[in-house]
C-alpha positions in Angstrom: -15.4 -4.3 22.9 -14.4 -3.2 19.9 -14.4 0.4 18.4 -16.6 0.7 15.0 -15.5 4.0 15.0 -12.0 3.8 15.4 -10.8 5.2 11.8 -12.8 7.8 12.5 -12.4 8.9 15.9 -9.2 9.7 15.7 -7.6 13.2 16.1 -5.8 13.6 12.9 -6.9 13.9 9.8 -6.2 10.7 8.4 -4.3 12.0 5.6 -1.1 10.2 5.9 1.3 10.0 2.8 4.0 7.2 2.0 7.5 8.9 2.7 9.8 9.1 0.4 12.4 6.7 1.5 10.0 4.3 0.9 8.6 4.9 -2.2 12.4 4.7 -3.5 12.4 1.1 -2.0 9.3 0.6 -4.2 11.3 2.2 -6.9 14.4 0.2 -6.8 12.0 -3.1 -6.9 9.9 -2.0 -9.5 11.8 -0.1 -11.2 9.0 2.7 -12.0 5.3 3.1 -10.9 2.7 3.0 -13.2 -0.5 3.2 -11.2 -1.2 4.5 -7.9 -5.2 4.1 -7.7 -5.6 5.3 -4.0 -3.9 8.6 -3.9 -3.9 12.4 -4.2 -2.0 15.6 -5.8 0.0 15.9 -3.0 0.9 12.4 -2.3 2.0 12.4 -5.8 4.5 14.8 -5.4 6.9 12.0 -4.0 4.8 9.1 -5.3 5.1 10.2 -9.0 3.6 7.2 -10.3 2.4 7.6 -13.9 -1.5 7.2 -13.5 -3.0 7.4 -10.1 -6.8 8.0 -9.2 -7.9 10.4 -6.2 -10.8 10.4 -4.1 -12.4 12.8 -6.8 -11.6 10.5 -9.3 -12.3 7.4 -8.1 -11.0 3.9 -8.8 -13.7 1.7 -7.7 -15.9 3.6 -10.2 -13.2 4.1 -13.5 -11.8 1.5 -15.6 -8.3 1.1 -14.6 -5.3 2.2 -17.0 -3.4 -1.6 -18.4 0.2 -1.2 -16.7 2.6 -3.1 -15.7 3.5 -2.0 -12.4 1.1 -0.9 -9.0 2.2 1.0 -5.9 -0.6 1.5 -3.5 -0.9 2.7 0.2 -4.6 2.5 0.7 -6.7 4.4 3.4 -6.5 2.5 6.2 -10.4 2.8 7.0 -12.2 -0.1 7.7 -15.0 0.7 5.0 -12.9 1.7 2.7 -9.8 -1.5 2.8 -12.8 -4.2 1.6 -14.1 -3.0 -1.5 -10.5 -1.5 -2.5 -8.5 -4.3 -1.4 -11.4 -6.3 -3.8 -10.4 -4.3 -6.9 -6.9 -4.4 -6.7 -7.2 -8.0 -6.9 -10.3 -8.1 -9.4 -7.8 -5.9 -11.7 -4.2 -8.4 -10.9 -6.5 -11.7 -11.5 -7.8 -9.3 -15.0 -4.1 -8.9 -16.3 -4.7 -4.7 -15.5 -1.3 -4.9 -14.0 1.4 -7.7 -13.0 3.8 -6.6 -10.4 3.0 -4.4 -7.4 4.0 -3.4 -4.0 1.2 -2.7 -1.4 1.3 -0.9 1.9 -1.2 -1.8 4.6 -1.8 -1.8 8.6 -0.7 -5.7 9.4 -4.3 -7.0 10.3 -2.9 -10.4 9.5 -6.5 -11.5 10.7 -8.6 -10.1 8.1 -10.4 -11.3 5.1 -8.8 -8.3 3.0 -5.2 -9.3 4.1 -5.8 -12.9 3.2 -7.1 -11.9 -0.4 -3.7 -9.8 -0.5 -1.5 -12.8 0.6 -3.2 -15.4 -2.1 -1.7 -13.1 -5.0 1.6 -12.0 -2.9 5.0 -14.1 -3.2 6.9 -12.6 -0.4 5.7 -10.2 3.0 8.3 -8.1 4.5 6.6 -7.2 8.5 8.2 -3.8 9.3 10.2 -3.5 12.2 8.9 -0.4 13.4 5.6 1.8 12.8 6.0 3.6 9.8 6.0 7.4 10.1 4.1 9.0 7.7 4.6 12.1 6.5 1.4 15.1 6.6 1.0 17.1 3.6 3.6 19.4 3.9 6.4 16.6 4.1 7.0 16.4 7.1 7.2 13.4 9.5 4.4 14.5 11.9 1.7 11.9 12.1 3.7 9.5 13.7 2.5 9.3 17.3 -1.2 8.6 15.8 0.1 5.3 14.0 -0.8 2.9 16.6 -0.6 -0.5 14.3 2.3 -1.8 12.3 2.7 -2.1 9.2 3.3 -5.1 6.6 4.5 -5.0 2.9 3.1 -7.5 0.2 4.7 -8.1 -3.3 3.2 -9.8 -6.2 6.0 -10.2 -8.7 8.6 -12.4 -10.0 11.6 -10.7 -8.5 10.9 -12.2 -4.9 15.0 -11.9 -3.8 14.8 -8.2 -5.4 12.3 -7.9 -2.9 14.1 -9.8 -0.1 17.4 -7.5 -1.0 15.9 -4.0 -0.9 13.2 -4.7 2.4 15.0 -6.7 4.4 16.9 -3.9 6.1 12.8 -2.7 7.6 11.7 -6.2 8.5 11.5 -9.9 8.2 10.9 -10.9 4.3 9.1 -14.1 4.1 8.7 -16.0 0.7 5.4 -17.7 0.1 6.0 -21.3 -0.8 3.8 -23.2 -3.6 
């Protein structure tokens, strides 16, 4: 039987930040980030998007800043992925912002995943677990990341994309 409390129940904190190798993945496709609505101050030290919202700050309750670009890496709770995963989409289908890279547990099976895939042109399924760094940079939260992880892009740069992921996993290009 499944675990309702399985986000919860685990031993670490749950505060896991995107390391910076990756970001300068997202970086080198993007070229900049302009909104990072799930984050933190200290996540933003490597992150360095240009607007980002915090748990304090909230941005399923705040109108979100009109940008181009999105990086986001959302907490990986259950109750929390739904209604998040929701506005990112609600703001893409709005025109709030147009290009984007999102990081999230590859739960394939989900309702949240498939709302992700219906704006994405190209996946890239990581290799290996990602290991996230803790709050004081270092790579220490690794042996608590027990799913892979999967990389959507909405864009129009799909063999950007392809180029700068494929080294971490399979890219796959969504056909229309």
């Amino acid at each position: 039987m499944e675990n309702p409390d399985y986000y919860t129940s685990r031993s670490d904190n749950g505060e896991w930040y995107t390391p910076k190798w990756f970001i300068d993945k997202v970086v080198d496709v993007l070229g900049s980030i302009d909104l990072d609505p799930y984050s933190c101050d200290v996540a933003q030290r490597t992150v360095q998007a240009t607007h980002y919202f915090t748990k304090e700050h909230d941005a399923l309750l705040h109108d979100w800043p009109t940008v181009e670009t999105l990086f986001a890496n959302p907490p990986y709770g259950r109750k929390f992925l739904d209604p998040m995963v929701r506005r990112l989409v609600k703001e893409y289908d709005a025109g709030t912002w147009s290009r984007g890279i999102i990081l999230v547990n590859n739960a394939t099976d989900t309702r949240w995943f498939r709302e992700l895939e219906g704006i994405s042109i190209a996946i890239c399924t990581v290799h290996q677990r990602i290991r996230f760094n803790d709050a004081e940079g270092s790579m220490a939260v690794h042996n608590f990341n027990t799913r892979g992880q999967i990389v959507l892009y909405i864009g129009d740069d799909e063999l950007r994309f392809r180029d700068v992921f494929a080294d971490i996993g399979h890219v796959y290009q969504r056909i229309t």
